[in-house]
C-alpha positions as CSV (number, residue, x, y, z in Angstrom):
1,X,-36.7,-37.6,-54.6
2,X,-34.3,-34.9,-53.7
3,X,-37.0,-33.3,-51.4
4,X,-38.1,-36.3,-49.4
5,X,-34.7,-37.1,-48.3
6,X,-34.0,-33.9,-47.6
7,X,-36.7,-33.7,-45.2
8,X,-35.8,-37.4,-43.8
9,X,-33.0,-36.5,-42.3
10,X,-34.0,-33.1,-41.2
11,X,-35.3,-34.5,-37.9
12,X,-31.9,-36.0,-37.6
13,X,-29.9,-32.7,-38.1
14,X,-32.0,-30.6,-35.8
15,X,-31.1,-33.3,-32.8
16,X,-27.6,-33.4,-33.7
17,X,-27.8,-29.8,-33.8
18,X,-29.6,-29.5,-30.7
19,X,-27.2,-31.2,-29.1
20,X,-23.9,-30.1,-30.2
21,X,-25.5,-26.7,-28.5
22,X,-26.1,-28.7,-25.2
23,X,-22.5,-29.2,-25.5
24,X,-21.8,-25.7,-26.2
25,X,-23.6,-24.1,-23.4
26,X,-22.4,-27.5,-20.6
27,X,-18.6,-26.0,-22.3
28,X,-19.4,-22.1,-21.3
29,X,-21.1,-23.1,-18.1
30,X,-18.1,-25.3,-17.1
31,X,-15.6,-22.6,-17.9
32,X,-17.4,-20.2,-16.3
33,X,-17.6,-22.8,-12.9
34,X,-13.9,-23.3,-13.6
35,X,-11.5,-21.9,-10.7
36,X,-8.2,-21.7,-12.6
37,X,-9.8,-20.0,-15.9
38,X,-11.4,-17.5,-13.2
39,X,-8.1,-17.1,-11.3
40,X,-6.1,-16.1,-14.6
41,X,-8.2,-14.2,-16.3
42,X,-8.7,-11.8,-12.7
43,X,-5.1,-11.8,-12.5
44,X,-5.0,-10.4,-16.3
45,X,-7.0,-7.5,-15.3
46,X,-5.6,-6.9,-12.5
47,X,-2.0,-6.6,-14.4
48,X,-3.8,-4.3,-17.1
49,X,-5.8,-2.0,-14.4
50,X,-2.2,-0.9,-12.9
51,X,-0.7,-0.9,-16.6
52,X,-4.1,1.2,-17.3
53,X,-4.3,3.5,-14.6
54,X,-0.4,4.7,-15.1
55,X,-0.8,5.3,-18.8
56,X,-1.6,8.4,-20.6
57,X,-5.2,9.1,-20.2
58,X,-4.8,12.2,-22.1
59,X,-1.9,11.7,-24.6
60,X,0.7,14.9,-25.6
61,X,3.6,15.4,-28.0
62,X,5.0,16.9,-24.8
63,X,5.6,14.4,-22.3
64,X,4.8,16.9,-19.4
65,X,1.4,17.8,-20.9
66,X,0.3,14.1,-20.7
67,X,-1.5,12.7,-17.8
68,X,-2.5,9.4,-16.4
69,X,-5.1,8.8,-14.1
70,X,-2.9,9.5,-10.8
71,X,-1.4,12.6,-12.2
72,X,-5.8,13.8,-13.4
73,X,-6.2,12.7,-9.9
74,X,-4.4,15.9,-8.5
75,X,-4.8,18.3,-11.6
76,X,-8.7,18.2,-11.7
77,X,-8.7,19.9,-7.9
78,X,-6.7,22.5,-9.3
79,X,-9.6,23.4,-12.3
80,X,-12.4,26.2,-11.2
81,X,-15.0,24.0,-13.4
82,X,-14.6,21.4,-10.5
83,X,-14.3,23.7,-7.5
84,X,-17.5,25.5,-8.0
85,X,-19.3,22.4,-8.9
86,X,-20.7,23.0,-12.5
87,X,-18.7,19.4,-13.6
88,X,-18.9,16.8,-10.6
89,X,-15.8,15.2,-11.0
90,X,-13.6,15.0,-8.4
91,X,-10.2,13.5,-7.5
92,X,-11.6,10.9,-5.9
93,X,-13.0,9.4,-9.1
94,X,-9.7,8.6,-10.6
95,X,-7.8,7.7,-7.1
96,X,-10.9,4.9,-6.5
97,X,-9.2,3.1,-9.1
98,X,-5.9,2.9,-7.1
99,X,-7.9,2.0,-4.0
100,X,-9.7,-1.2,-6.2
101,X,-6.0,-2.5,-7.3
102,X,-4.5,-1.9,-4.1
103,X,-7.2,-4.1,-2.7
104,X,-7.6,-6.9,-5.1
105,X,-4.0,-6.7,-5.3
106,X,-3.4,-7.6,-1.0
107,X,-6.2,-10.2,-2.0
108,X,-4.3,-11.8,-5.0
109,X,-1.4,-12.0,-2.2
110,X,-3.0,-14.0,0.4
111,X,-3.3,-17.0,-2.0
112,X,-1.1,-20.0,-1.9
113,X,2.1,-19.5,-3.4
114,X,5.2,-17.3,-4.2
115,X,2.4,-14.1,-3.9
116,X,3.7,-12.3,-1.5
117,X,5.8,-9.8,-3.4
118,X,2.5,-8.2,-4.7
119,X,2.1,-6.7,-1.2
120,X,4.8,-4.4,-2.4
121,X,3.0,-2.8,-5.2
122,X,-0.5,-3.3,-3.0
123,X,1.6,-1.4,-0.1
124,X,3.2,1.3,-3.1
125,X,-0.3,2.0,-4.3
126,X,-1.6,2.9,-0.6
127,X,1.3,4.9,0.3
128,X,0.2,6.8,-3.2
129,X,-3.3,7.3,-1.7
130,X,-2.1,9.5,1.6
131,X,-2.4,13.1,0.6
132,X,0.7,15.4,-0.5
133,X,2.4,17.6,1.8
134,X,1.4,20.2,2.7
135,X,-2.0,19.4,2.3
136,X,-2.2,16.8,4.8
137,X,-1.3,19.2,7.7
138,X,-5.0,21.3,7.0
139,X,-6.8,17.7,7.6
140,X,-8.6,18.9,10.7
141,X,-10.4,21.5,8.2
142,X,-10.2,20.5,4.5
143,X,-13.2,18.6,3.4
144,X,-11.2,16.9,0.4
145,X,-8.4,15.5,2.6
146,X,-10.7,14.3,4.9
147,X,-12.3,12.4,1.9
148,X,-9.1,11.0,0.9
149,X,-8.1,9.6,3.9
150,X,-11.4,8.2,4.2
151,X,-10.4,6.7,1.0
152,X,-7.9,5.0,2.3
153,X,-8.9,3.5,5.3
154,X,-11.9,2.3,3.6
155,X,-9.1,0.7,1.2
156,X,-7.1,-0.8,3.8
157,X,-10.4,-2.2,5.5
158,X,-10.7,-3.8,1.9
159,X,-7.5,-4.8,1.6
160,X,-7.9,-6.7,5.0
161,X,-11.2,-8.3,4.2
162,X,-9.9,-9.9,0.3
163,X,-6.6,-11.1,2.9
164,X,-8.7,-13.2,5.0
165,X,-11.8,-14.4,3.2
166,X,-10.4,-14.4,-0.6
167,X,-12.1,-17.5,-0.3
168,X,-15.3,-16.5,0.4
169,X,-17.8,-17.8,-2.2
170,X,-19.5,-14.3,-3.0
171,X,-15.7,-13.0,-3.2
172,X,-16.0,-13.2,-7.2
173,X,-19.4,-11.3,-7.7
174,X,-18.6,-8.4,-4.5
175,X,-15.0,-7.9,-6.4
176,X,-16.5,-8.0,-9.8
177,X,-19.4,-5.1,-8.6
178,X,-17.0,-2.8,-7.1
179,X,-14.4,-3.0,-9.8
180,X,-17.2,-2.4,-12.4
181,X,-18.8,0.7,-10.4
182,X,-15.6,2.3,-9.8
183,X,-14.5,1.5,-12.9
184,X,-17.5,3.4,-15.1
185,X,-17.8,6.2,-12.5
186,X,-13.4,6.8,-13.4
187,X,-14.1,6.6,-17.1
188,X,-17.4,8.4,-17.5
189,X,-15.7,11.0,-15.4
190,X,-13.0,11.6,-17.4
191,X,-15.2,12.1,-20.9
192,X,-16.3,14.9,-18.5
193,X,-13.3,16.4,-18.3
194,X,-12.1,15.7,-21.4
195,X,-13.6,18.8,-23.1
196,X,-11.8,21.2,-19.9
197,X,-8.9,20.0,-20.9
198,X,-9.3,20.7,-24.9
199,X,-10.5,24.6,-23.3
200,X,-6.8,24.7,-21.8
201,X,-5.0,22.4,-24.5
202,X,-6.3,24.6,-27.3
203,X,-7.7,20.7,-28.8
204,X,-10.3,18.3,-27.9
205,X,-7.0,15.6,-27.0
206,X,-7.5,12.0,-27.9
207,X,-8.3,9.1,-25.8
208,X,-5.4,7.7,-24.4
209,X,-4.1,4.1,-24.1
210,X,-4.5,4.4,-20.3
211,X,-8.3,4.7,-20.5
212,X,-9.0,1.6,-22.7
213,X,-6.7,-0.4,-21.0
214,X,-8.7,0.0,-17.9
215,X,-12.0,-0.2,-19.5
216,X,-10.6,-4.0,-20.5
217,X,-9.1,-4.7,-16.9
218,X,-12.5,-3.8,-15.3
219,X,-14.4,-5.7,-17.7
220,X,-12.2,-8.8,-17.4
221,X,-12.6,-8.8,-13.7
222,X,-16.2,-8.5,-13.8
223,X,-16.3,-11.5,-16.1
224,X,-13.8,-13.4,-14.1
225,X,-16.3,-13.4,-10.8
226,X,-19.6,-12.1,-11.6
227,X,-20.9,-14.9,-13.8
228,X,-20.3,-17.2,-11.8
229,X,-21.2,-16.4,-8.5
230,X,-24.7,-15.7,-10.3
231,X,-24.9,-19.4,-11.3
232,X,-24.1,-20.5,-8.3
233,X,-26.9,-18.3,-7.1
234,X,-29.2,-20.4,-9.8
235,X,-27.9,-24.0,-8.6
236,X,-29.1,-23.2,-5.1
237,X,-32.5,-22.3,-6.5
């Protein structure tokens, strides 16, 4: 008897079941869709890629001997592994990162609002992407300065862009991409370099804070605009 009314209202329990997981997907798929939830959780990452990219990368008992991304930025050009090629990291992997925050940043500032004191860290961060003196002055013939002032005009072009068309409907997936990109090409880079810097440290030095902060702020912004500019792709289909 036990049996047969079990398998009575089984029919029953796979419906309601089936349709408390229509609910469950309409929830995610409304989230996803919703602008505020989007807006927040971009500007969460965006607040943890500059919290990421100024903490230790590689952590030290002595303060001097640790090194965030800006400071490996400028050491790494100084290493013979990188200048003769044999590991292809290069400043410009950890100084793209800069160039992403300083441009979602000048985007995040265009918005309605009392926004417009980011463009002080957004302006900060490009002043940190110019060159140091005196290596500026041997633009006309150094292949790496060229780079990174190529860097940053192709940030301030950026910058520019998010200003005037944050709006844009694609805005989401295009920020999401180029965060992500960058984002993998800093931190794969720097589990390159990890193991020159145990040769010189004497230890294989931990993973610092810095690096797993911005491995969350790049995945958060990815999350924040990717999915759903792709189901806004699927609607129009």
């Amino acid at each position: 008897m036990r049996t047969l009314h079990y398998y009575l209202l089984l029919p029953a329990s796979i419906c309601t079941n089936g349709r408390w997981d229509d609910r469950i997907g309409a929830m995610a798929n409304s989230a996803l869709r919703h602008p505020l939830l989007s807006g927040s959780v971009t500007a969460l990452g965006l607040a943890l890629l500059w919290l990421g990219y100024f903490l230790p990368w590689v952590p030290h008992r002595a303060a001097a001997l640790s090194m965030g991304a800006y400071d490996l930025a400028d050491w790494v050009t100084l290493l013979p592994q990188m200048q003769d090629g044999s590991r292809p990291v290069s400043g410009l992997h950890f100084l793209a990162l800069l160039a992403v925050a300083v441009a979602l940043t000048a985007g995040q500032a265009s918005r309605k609002g009392v926004r417009r004191w980011l463009l002080l860290p957004a302006g900060l961060g490009a002043l940190m992407l110019l060159p140091a003196y005196p290596s500026i002055a041997w633009y006309r013939t150094d292949v790496d300065v060229q780079a990174q002032l190529g860097l940053l005009a192709a940030t301030l072009l950026a910058a520019v862009a998010f200003w005037f068309w944050h709006s844009w409907r694609w805005f989401g997936l295009v920020q999401g991409v180029v965060t992500a990109v960058l984002g993998v090409r800093a931190l794969c880079g720097f589990l390159l370099l990890r193991p020159v810097v145990g040769e010189l440290y004497g230890a294989l030095p931990p993973i610092g804070p810095g690096w797993y902060v911005t491995l969350v702020a790049c995945l958060l912004i990815f999350l924040s605009g990717a999915p759903s500019a792709v189901l806004r792709l699927l609607d129009r289909k």
